[in-house]
Structure formats: structure tokens, C-alpha cells
C-alpha positions in Angstrom: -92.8 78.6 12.3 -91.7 75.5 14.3 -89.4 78.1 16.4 -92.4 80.4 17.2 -94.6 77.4 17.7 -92.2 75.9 20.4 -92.1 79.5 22.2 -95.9 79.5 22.4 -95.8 75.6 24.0 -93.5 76.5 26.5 -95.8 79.2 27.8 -98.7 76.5 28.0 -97.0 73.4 28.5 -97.3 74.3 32.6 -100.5 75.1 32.7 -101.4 72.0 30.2 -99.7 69.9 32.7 -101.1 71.6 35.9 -104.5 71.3 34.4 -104.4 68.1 32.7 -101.9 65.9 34.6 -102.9 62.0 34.8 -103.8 61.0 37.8 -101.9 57.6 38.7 -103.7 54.4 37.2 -101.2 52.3 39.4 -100.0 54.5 42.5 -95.6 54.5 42.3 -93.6 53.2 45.1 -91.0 54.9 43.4 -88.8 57.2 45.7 -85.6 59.3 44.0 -82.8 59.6 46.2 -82.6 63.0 47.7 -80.0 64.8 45.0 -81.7 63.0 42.2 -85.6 64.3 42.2 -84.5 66.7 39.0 -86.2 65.1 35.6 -82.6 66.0 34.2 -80.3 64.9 36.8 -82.2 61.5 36.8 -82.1 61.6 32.7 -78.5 62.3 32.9 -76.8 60.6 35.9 -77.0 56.6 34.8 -75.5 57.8 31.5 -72.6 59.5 33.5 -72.2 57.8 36.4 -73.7 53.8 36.3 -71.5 50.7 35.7 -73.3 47.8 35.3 -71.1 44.6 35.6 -71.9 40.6 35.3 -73.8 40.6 32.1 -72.2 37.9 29.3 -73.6 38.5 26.0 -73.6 35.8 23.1 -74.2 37.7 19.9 -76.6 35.9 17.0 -76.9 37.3 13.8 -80.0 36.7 12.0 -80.7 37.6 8.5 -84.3 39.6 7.0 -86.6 38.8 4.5 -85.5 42.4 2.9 -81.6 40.6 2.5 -80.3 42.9 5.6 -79.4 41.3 8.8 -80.5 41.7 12.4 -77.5 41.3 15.7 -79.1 39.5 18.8 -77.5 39.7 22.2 -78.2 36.6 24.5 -77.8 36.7 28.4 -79.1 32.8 29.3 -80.2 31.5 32.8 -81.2 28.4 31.2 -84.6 29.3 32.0 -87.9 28.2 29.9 -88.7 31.7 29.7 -87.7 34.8 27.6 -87.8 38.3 27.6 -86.8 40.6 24.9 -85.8 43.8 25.2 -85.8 46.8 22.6 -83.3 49.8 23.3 -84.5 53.4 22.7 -82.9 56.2 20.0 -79.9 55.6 18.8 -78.7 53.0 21.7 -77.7 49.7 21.7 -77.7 46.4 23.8 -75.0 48.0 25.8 -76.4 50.8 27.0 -76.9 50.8 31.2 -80.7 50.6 31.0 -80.7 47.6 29.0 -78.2 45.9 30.4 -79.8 46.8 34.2 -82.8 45.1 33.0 -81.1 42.3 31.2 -79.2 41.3 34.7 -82.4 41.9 36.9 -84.3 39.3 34.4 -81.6 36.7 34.6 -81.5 36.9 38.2 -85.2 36.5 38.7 -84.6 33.2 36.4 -85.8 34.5 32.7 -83.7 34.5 29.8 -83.0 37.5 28.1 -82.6 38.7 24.5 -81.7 42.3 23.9 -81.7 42.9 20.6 -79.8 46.0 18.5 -82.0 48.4 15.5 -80.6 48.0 11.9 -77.6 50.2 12.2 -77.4 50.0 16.1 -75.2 47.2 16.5 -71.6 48.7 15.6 -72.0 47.8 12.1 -74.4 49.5 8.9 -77.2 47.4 8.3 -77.2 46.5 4.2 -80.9 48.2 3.2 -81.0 51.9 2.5 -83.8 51.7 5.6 -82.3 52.0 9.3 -85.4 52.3 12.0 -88.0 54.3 13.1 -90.2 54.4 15.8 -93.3 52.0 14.3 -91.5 49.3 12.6 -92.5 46.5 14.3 -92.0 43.9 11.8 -88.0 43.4 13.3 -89.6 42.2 16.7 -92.2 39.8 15.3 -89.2 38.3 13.4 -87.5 38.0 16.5 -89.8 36.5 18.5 -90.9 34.1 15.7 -87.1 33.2 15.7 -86.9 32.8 19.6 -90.3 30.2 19.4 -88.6 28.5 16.7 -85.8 27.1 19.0 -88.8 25.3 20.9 -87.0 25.9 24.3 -89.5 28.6 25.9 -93.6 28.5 27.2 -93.7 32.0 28.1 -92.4 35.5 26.3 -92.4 38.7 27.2 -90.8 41.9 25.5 -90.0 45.1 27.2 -88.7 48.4 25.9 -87.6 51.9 26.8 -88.7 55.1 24.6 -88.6 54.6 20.6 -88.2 50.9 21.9 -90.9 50.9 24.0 -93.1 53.2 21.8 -92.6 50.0 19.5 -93.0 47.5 21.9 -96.3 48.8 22.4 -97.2 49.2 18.9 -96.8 45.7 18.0 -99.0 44.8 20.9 -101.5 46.8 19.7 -101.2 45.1 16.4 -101.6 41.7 17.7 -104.9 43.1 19.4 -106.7 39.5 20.2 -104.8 37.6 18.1 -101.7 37.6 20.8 -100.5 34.4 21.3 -101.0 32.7 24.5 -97.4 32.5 25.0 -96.8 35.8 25.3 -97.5 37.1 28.6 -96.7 40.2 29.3 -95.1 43.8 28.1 -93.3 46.5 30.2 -92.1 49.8 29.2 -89.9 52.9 30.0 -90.2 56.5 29.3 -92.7 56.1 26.2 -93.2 58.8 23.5 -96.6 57.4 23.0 -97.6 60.4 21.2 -94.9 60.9 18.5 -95.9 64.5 17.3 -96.5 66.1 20.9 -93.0 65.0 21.9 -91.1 66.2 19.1 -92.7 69.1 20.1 -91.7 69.4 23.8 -87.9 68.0 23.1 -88.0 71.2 20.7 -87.8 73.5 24.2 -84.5 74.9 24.6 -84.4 73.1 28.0 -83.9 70.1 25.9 -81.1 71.4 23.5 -78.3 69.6 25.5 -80.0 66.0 24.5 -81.1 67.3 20.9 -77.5 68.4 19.6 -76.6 64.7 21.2 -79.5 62.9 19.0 -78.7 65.2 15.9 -74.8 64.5 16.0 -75.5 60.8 15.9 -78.4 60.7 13.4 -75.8 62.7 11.0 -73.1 59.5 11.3 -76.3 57.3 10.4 -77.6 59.6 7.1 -73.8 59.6 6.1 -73.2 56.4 6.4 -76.3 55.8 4.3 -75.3 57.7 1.9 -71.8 56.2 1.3 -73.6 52.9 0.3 -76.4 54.8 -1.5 -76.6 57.6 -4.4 -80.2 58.2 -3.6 -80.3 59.2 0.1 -81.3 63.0 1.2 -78.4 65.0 0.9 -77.6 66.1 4.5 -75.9 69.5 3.6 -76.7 72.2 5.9 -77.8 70.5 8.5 -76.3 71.7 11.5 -79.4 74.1 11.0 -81.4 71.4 11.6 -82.5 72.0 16.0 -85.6 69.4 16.0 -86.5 66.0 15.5 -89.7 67.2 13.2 -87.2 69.0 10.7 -84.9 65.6 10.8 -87.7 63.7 10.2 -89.0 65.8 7.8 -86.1 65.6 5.7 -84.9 62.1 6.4 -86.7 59.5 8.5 -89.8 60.2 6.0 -88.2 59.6 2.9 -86.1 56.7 3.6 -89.1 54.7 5.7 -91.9 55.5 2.9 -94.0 58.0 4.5 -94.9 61.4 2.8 -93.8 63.7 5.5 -93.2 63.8 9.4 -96.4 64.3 10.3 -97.4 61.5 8.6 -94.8 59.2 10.2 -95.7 60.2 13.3 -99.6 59.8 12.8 -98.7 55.9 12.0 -96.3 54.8 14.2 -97.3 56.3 17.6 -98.6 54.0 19.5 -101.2 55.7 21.7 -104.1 54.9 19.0 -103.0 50.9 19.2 -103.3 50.8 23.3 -106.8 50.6 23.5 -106.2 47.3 21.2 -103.9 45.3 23.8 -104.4 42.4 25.0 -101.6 41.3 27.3 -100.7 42.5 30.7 -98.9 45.0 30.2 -97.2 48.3 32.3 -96.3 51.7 31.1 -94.1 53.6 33.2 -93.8 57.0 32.4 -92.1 59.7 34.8 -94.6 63.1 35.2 -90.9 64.6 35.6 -89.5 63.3 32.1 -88.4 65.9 30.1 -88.9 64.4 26.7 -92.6 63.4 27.1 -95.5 65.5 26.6 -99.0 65.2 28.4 -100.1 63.4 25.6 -97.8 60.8 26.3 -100.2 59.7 29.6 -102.9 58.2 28.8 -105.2 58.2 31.6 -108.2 57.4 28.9 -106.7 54.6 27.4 -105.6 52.9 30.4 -109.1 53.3 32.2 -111.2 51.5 29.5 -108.5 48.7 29.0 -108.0 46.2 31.6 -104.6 44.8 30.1 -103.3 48.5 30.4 -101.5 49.6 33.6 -100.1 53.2 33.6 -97.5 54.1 36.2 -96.4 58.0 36.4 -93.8 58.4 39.3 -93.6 62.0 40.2 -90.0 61.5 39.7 -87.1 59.1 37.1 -86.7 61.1 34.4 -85.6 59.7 30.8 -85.0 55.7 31.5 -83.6 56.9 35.1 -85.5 55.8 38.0 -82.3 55.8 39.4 -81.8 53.7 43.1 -79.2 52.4 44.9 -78.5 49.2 47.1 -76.3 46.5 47.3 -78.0 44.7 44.1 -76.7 47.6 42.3 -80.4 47.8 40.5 -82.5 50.4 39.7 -86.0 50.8 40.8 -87.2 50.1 37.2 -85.6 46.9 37.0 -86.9 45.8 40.5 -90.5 47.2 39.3 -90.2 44.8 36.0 -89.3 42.0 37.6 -92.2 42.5 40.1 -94.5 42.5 36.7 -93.2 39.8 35.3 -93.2 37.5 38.7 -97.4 38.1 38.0 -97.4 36.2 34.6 -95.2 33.2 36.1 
């Protein structure tokens, strides 16, 4: 069913797009350098080909309410303000994109805090949970932890795809009970619409980055189950091609909801945006090939004034790729931009 049912999106998904494409809420000054306007070649390339020196990380490890434990990786300017900065599916503080944002931050004078998922960090977390797209209770802890030091007036937290689908879920959350000292969010490459996108990553266009997701998501189940006797069994699943039948058979069970659909119906963030209430930008490329038109929401960012949605024709997956002798990438220079606003 979920075969024949991404055969039939393909066919529409053009004219979907063609039809019901958002028009830019923010116009882009985002131009891709000539060999890089492919939504895969930008996906792929800082993966493959980016090196991004001069960050220092001190690593904190803070422990849950739940008994599990939480690693924190520091990058200091000795500034009196903070960003902090969620990573995307099965990534880590190290990954380019973080790291390109981390370095960009510091040298616009911010702090920054780029903190790792349960399991993320190089080391199982202790709770038969990992993470999921909606669990936003990690980052409140964090940020409660960072005001506790008493050494910052003004926050901001920032995040590309699950990360970011997060980052704008807990904003949501706080709706008008943010906190004054939180100023702004910014966010990469979105899958604001959970169900939608597992959809369109199910294309066989996207089976390269699937069998990548699936391969690591199997070391995570089975390192659950060496700790546990009660996790899903995972055999047969090299049958598994999507991220609904994962889900499904996994990420539900473990994180309390009764099926995939039902995760995804509480934990995309789309239904929270209309709630937020600090500046905040969504960049999401039109050419990304993991995001579905759901995933643009013109609507949303209309009627909400603390909403501004970006859709460069072109950057891919958490690409946006650009080069000069700062060695940073047109998202980084685009967040810093943001964030010089709330100073």
C-alpha cells in the first residue's frame, strides 16, 4: 500500500508543487554557485567535501529527571549571549552544519551550545527512549541549565531538520509565555509536516539518503535492545524502505504513541507555528528533496508576525552551500544576519 501510494505521489508531487508552491514571505538573497543549483548536489556536497576548522568544544554532561544523561558541546566567546543549537537525524555536534553555525555565532560575538540527542553523542543514552522529532522537553532542560549559570541576558536556539522541526515545536509551546530572554529562533531544512515528508523521502529519488538513515537507525534499535529485553525485535528489517514503516514499528513503541501516524500528528510542528511568539526565521529550500509542499507554510507565516519564511529556489538538505574566504556558508551568514536584529 505505502509502495503504490508513493508511485501515485510522484506523479502529483510536480503538479502539487507547480500549482501550490509558496510564494516567498522573505525574498532569498541566496545564490548557489553555478555546479551546485541541484537540490541533491547541494544536499550531498558539504557532507563530502566541507572541512570546517577552528571550532574548540568543551563537553558538559548533564543528567535528566528520567536518570539518563544529556552531552553538551560548548564553543565560548565570552559573550553575554547564547545560542543553542539542535542537530538533525541521526547527527551530532560534529556534523559540518553545526559546527559552520557554531563558528559563524562565535565570531559575530555569541556563545554557543550545540548540544547532542540521547544516543547522538558517541555513547547509548541509559533510558530505553532515544529521540524523536517532538520531544522538546531535552531543550527546555537545556536552556533552564544555561539561565541557571546567570552569565547570559539574551538566548536564542536554532536548529536544522528533526532539530529544527523541534526547535520550532517548543516555541510553539511556549506560545506567550516565552520568556523575555529569549529572542529569537532560526531554522534549516524543516520537516514541518512530519507525515507529508515521510511520504516524499519514500520516492526512489531518495533511496540513496533512506538506506543511509535505515543503516544507522538499525545500530540505535540494537543497541537498545542489548540493554533491554523489551524492545521491538528488529528481524527482517532490511525490508523496511521508509521512515513510516520504521516508525511504525519502532519510534512509536518506544516514545509512547500508538502508531506512526499518530507520532507524527503530535510532534510536527506546523500546527504550533501559528502559536510563536519570538522572532523567528524558517529557511526552507523549494529545491530540498526531503520536504514536501506541506512543509511551506505560506498560511501560517502570513497571519503571524513573529513568523518569517524564507524558500531559496536553491540549498538543498542543510546545504546552502557558498564559498569565500570566511569559509561560511550562506546559512550561517543569513543567521547571523537574524540574530544581529535581536541584539
Amino acid at each position: 500500500m505505502i509502495s503504490l501510494y508513493c508511485k501515485i505521489q510522484d506523479e502529483i508531487f510536480t503538479y502539487l508543487w507547480l500549482t501550490f508552491v509558496v510564494p516567498l514571505i522573505e525574498p532569498s538573497s541566496y545564490v548557489p554557485p553555478a555546479f551546485l543549483r541541484s537540490g541533491h548536489a547541494q544536499t550531498v556536497f558539504p557532507s563530502v567535501a566541507r572541512t570546517v576548522r577552528g571550532v574548540r568544544y568543551r563537553r558538559e554532561r548533564i543528567q535528566t529527571p528520567d536518570d539518563d544523561f544529556l552531552d553538551l558541546d560548548w564553543s565560548v566567546a565570552e559573550s553575554d549571549r547564547m545560542i543553542v543549537i539542535a542537530h538533525g537525524l541521526e547527527g551530532s555536534s560534529d556534523r559540518t552544519y553545526i559546527l559552520g553555525l557554531v563558528r559563524a555565532c562565535n565570531r559575530a560575538g555569541w556563545d554557543a551550545l550545540a548540544w547532542n540527542f540521547r544516543a547522538c553523542s558517541g555513547e547509548m543514552n541509559r533510558q530505553r527512549r532515544l529521540y524523536h522529532s517532538g520531544e522538546t522537553g531535552d531543550l527546555n532542560l537545556i536552556l533552564a541549565h544555561v539561565r541557571s549559570l546567570g552569565r547570559y541576558r539574551q538566548l536564542a536556539v536554532a536548529g536544522f531538520s528533526l532539530g529544527g522541526n523541534l526547535t520550532l515545536k517548543y516555541l510553539g509551546e511556549l506560545g506567550a509565555a516565552s520568556p523575555s530572554d529569549l529572542v529569537a529562533g532560526i531554522v534549516f531544512s524543516v520537516p514541518c509536516d512530519l507525515a507529508t515528508s515521510s511520504i516524499r523521502m519514500a520516492a526512489p529519488e531518495n533511496a540513496f539518503y533512506m538506506r543511509r538513515f535505515l543503516r544507522d537507525l538499525r545500530g540505535k534499535i540494537r543497541g537498545k535492545q542489548a540493554q533491554f529485553d523489551d524492545v521491538p525485535d528488529d528481524t527482517g528489517f532490511e525490508t523496511i524502505r521508509t521512515f513510516m514503516e520504521f516508525d511504525e514499528r519502532f519510534t512509536a513503541p518506544l516514545h509512547g504513541f500508538s502508531s506512526a501516524m499518530d507520532y507524527y500528528t503530535k510532534s510536527s510542528s506546523r500546527q504550533y507555528l501559528s502559536k510563536i511568539r519570538v522572532p523567528t526565521l524558517l529557511i526552507n529550500a523549494m529545491d530540498d528533496p526531503f520536504l514536501s509542499p506541506e512543509c511551506f507554510p505560506r498560511e501560517e507565516a502570513t497571519a503571524n508576525p513573529w513568523l518569517h519564511l524564507e524558500a531559496p529556489e536553491h540549498g538543498g538538505h542543510c546545504g546552502f552551500v557558498q564559498f569565500n574566504r570566511e569559509g561560511e556558508y550562506w546559512s550561517e551568514h543569513r543567521a547571523v544576519e537574524f540574530l544581529g536584529g535581536r541584539s
